[in-house]
C-alpha positions as CSV (number, residue, x, y, z in Angstrom):
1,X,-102.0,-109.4,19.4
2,X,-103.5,-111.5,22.0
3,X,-107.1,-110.7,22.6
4,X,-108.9,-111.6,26.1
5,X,-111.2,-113.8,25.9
6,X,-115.0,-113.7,27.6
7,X,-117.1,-110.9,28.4
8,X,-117.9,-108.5,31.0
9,X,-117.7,-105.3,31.9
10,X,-115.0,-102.3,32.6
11,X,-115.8,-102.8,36.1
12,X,-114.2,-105.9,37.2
13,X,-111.0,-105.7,34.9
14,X,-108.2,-104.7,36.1
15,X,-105.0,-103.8,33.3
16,X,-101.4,-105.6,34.2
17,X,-98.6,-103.6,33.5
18,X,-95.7,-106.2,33.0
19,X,-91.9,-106.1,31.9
20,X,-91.3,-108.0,28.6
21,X,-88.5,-109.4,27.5
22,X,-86.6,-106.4,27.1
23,X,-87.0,-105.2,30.5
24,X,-86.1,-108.8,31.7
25,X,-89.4,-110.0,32.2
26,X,-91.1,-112.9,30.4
27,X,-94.8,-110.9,29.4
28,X,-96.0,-110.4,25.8
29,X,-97.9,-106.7,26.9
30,X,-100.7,-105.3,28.8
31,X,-102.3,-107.9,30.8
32,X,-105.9,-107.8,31.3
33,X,-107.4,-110.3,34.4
34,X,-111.1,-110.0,35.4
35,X,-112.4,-109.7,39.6
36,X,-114.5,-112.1,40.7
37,X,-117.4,-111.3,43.2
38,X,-115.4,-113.6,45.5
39,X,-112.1,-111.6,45.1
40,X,-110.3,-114.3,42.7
41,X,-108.8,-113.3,39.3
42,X,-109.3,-115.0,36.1
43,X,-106.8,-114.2,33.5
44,X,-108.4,-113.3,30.2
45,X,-105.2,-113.2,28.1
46,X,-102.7,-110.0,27.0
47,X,-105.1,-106.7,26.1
48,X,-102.5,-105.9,23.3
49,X,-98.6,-106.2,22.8
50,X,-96.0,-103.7,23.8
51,X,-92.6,-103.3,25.1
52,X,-92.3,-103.3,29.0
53,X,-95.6,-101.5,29.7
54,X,-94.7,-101.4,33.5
55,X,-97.5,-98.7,34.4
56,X,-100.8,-97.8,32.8
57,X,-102.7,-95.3,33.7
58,X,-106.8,-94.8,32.6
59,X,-108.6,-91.9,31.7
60,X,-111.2,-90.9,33.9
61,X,-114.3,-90.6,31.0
62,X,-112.5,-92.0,27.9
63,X,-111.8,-95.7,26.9
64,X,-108.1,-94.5,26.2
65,X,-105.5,-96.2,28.4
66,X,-101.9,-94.5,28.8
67,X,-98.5,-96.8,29.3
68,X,-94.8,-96.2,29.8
69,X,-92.6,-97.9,27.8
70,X,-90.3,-98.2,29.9
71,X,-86.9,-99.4,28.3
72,X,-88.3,-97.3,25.2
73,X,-88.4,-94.3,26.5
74,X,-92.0,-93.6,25.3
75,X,-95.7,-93.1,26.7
76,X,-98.0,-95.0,24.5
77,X,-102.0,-94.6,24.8
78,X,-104.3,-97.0,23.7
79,X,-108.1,-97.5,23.0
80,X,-110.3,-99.9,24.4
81,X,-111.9,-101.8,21.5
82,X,-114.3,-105.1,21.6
83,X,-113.4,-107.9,24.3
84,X,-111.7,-105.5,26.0
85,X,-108.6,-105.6,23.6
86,X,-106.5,-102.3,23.2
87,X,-105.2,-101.1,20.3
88,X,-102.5,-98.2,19.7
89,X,-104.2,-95.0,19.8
90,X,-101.7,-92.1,17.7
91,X,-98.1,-92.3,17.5
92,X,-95.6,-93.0,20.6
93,X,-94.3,-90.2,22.5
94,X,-91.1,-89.6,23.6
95,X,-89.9,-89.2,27.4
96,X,-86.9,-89.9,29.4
97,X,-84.8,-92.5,30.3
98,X,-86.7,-95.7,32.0
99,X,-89.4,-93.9,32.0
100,X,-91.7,-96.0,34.8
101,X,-94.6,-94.3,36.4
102,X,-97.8,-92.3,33.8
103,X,-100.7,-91.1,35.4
104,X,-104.3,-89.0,34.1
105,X,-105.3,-85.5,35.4
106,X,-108.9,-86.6,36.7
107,X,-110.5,-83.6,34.4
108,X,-108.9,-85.3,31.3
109,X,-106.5,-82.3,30.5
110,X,-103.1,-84.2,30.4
111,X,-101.3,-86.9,31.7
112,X,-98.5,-86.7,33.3
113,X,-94.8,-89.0,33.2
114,X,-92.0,-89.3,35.5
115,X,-89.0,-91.0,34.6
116,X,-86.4,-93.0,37.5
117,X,-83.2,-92.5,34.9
118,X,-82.8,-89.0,34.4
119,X,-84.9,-87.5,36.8
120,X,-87.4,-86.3,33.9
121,X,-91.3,-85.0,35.0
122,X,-93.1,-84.7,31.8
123,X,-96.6,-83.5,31.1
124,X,-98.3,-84.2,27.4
125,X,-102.0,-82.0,27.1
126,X,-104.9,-84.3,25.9
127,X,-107.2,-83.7,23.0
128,X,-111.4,-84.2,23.9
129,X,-110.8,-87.6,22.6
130,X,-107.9,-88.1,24.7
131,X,-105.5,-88.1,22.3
132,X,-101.3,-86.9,23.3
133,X,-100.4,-83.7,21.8
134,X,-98.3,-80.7,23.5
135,X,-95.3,-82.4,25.3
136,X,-93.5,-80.1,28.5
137,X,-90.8,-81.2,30.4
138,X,-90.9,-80.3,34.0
139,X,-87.8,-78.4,35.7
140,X,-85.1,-80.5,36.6
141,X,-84.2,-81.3,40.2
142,X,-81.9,-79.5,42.3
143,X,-80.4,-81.7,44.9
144,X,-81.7,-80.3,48.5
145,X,-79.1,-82.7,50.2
146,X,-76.1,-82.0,47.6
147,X,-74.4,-80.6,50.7
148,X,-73.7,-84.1,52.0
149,X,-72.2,-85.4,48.6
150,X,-69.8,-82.7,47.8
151,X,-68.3,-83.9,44.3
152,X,-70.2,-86.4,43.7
153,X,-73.0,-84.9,43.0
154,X,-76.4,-87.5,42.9
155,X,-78.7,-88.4,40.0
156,X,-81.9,-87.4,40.1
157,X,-84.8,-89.9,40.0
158,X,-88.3,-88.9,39.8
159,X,-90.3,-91.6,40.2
160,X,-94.5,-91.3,40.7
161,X,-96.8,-88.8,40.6
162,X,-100.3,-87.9,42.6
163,X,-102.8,-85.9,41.3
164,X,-104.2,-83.7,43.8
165,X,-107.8,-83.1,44.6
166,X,-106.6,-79.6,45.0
167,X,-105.8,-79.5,40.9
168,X,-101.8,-79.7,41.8
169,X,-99.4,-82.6,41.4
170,X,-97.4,-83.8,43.5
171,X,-94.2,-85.9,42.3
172,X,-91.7,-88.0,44.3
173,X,-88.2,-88.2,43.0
174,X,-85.9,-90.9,45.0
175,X,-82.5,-89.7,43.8
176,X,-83.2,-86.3,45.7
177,X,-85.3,-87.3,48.3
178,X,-87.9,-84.9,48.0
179,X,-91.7,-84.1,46.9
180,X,-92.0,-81.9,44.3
181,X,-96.0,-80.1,44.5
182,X,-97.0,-78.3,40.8
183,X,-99.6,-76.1,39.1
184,X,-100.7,-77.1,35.9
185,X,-100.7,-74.4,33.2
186,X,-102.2,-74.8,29.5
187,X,-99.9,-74.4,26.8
188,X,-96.9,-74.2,29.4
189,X,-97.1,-77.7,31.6
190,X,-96.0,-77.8,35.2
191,X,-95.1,-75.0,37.3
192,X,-93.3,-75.8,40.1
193,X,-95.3,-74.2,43.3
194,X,-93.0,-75.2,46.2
195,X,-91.3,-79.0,47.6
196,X,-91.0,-81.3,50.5
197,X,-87.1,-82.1,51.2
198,X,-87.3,-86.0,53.3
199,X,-84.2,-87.1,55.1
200,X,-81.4,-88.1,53.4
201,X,-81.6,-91.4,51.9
202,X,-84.8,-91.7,51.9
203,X,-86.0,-92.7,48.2
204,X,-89.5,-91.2,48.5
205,X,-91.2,-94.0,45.6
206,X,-94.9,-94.1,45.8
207,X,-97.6,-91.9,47.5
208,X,-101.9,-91.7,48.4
209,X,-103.8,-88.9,49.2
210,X,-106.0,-89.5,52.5
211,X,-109.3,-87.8,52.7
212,X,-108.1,-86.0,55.0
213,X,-105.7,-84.0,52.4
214,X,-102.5,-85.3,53.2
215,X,-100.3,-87.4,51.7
216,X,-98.8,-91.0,53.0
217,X,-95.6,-91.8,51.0
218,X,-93.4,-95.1,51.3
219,X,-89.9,-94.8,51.0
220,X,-87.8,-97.3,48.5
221,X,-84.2,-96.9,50.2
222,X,-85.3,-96.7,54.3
223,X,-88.2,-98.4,53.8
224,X,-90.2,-96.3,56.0
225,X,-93.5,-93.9,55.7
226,X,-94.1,-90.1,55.7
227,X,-97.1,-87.9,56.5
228,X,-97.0,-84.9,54.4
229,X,-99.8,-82.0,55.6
230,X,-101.2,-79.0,53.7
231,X,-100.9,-75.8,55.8
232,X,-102.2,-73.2,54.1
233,X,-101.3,-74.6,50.6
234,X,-98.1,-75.8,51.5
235,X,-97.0,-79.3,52.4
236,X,-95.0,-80.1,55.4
237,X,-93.3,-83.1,56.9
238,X,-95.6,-84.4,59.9
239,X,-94.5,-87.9,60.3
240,X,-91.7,-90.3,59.9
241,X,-91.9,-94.1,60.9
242,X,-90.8,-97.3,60.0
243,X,-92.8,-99.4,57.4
244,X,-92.5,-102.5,58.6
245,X,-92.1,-104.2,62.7
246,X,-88.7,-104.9,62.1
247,X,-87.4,-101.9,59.9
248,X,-85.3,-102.7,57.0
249,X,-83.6,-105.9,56.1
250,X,-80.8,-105.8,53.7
251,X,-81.9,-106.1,50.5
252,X,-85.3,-104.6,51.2
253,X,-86.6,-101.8,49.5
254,X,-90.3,-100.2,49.8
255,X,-92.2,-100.3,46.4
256,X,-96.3,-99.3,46.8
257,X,-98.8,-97.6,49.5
258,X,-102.4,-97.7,49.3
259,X,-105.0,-96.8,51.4
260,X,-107.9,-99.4,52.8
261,X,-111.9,-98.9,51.6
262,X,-112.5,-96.6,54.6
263,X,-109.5,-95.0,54.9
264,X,-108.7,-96.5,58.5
265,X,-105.7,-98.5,57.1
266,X,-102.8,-98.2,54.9
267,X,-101.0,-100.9,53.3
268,X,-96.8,-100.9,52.1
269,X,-95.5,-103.3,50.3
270,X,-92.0,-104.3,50.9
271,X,-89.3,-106.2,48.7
272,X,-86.9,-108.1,49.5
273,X,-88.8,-109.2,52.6
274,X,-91.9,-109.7,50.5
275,X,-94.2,-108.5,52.9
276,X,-97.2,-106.2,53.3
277,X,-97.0,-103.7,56.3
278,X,-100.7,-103.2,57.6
279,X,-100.5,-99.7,59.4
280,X,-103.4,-97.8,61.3
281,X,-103.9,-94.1,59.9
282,X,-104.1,-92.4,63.7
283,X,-104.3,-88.8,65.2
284,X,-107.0,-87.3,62.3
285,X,-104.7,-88.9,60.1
286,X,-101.1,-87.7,60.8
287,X,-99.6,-91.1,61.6
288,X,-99.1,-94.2,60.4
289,X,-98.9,-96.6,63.4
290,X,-97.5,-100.3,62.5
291,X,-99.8,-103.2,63.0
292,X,-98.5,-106.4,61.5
293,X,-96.5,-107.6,58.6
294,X,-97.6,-110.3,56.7
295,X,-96.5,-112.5,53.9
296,X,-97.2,-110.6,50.6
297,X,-97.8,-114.6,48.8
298,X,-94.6,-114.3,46.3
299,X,-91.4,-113.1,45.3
300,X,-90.6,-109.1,45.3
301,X,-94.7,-107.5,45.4
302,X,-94.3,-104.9,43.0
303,X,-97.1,-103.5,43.3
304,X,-100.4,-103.7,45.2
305,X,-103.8,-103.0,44.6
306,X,-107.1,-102.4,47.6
307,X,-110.5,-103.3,45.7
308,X,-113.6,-103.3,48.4
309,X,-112.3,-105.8,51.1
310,X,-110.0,-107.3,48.6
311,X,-106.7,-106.9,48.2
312,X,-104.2,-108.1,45.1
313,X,-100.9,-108.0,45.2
314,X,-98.4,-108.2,41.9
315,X,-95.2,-110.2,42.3
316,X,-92.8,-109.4,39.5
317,X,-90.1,-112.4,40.2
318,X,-92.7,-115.1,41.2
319,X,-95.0,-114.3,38.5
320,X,-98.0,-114.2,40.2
321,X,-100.8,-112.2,42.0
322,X,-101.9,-113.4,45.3
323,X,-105.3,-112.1,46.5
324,X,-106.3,-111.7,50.4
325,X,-109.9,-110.7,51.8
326,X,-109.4,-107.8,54.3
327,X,-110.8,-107.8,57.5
328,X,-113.2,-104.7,57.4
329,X,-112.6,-103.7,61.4
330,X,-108.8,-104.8,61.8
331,X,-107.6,-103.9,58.2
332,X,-106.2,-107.6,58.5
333,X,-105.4,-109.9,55.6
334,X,-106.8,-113.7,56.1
335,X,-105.0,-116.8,54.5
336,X,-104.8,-116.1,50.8
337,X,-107.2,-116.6,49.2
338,X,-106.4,-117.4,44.9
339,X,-103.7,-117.3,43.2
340,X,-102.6,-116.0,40.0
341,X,-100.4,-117.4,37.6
342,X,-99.1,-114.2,35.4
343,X,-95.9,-113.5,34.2
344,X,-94.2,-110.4,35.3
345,X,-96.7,-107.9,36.4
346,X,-95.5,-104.9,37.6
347,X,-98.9,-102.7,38.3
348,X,-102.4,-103.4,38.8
349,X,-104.8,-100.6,37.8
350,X,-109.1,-100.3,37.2
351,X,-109.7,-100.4,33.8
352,X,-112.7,-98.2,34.8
């Protein structure tokens, strides 16, 4: 294992997940890069070795850090140790097939898997010292849209998931084009509560909550956005739009949304294009109105992260992570400002 060099605190790290060589990539493991006050990054070196970490996930109170292995089918967590290394925490568990998205319950009760291969939601319960131990799978899918495909039936494909601030989950799944809104139960896992069906063709892939309590979503396949609202604890459809000014180019696909420091702007990254859609959150926040593309600074942006006015996005073919300051009134990228060389990143995440 690699161990990052320098000092500093939790703060202003920031955990890379990569692919490795047997997901394609060219990383060694979990990345770890610190933020400077001036929005550049300074790569400290790989925070430990694994395979194909391509998203990590951090508990909310522990210094225990959650990964997929993604071409492993596995979710492996981690302790924080000295100089910010991480070392494996208990023993791998398993999950589904390219398993590609892990995220934390905020209250430290579980964390929760979703897996683009077989359509698998998993939740594993934590331990106080935020340790994996019960292990639920999720109900499988049933295709809303299997109408349209008569014999040839398609695969399910879950793909994120969003922890509420309501205590549910939401998850996306782009084989199915829907969003899928749980309960958590101890002892039992998720309980499915009711679902969003999107157009067909969609490929719901990545969502944010607004303060507002609804949900933005980009689209991989039609590389557009969606406006989920809760009415009455149920989730509707409120608004469909394109991502980007020009809708979507062959070979495009949507990968991540985020939302700006004040919640005024959203930001979707698209592939293919390699661009990052600037959109205005409008009407209480019920639509997401296009305001400029701009050049995402390297080959297919993965994955994007907003930090104050800063924003870093991950390019998984380029190697690198170009940085922009954000214009705090127009939600505007300037000229970028550092650049990054990194190899494979895949998702940038706080390390606290």
């Amino acid at each position: 294992m690699t161990t990052p060099a320098g000092t500093g605190s939790a703060g202003n790290i920031l955990w890379i997940g990569t692919y490795t060589p047997d997901g394609g990539g060219r990383a060694k493991g979990i990345g770890a890069v610190r933020e400077h006050r001036d929005g550049s990054l300074e790569w400290l070196g790989t925070a430990v070795e694994a395979q194909s970490p391509s998203f990590v996930a951090v508990h909310t109170t522990l210094p225990v850090v959650y990964a997929a292995a993604e071409q492993r089918r596995k979710v492996q967590a981690y302790r924080r140790g000295a100089g910010f290394a991480l070392e494996p925490y208990g023993e791998p568990q398993p999950a589904g097939e390219a398993t590609c998205h892990v995220n934390v319950d905020p209250r430290g009760r579980f964390a929760t898997a979703a897996c683009w291969g077989d359509g698998q939601v998993l939740l594993y319960e934590l331990d106080a010292d935020g340790s994996m131990t019960g292990r639920f799978p999720a109900s499988a899918s049933a295709d809303p849209h299997a109408s349209l495909t008569p014999g040839s039936p398609r695969q399910s494909r879950a793909h994120a998931s969003l922890m509420l601030r309501d205590g549910r989950i939401m998850t996306s799944d782009l084989g199915h084009d829907t969003l899928r809104i749980w309960n958590y139960e101890p002892g039992a896992g998720l309980i499915a509560d009711h679902e969003v069906v999107l157009p067909y063709g969609s490929g719901p892939r990545h969502l944010v909550e607004h303060p507002t309590g609804n949900v933005f979503i980009v689209s991989e396949y039609s590389v557009e956005v969606f406006v989920v609202r809760p009415e009455a604890g149920t989730y509707e459809l409120v608004f469909r739009g394109p991502a980007t000014a020009g809708g979507s180019q062959d070979g495009d696909s949507g990968a991540e949304i985020c939302l700006g420091p004040q919640g005024n702007f959203a930001y979707a990254g698209v592939r293919g294009s390699n661009i990052v859609s600037v959109l205005e959150v409008a009407a209480g926040g019920t639509e997401l109105i296009h305001v400029k593309d701009f050049g995402s600074g390297g080959d297919w942006p993965r994955h994007h992260l907003v930090r104050g006015n800063w924003l870093h996005v991950a390019h998984e073919r380029s190697d690198n992570i170009a940085s922009f300051e954000l214009d705090p009134v127009t939600g505007l990228p300037g000229p970028p400002l550092h650049n990054l060389n990194t190899p494979s990143p895949t998702a940038l995440v706080a390390a606290g």
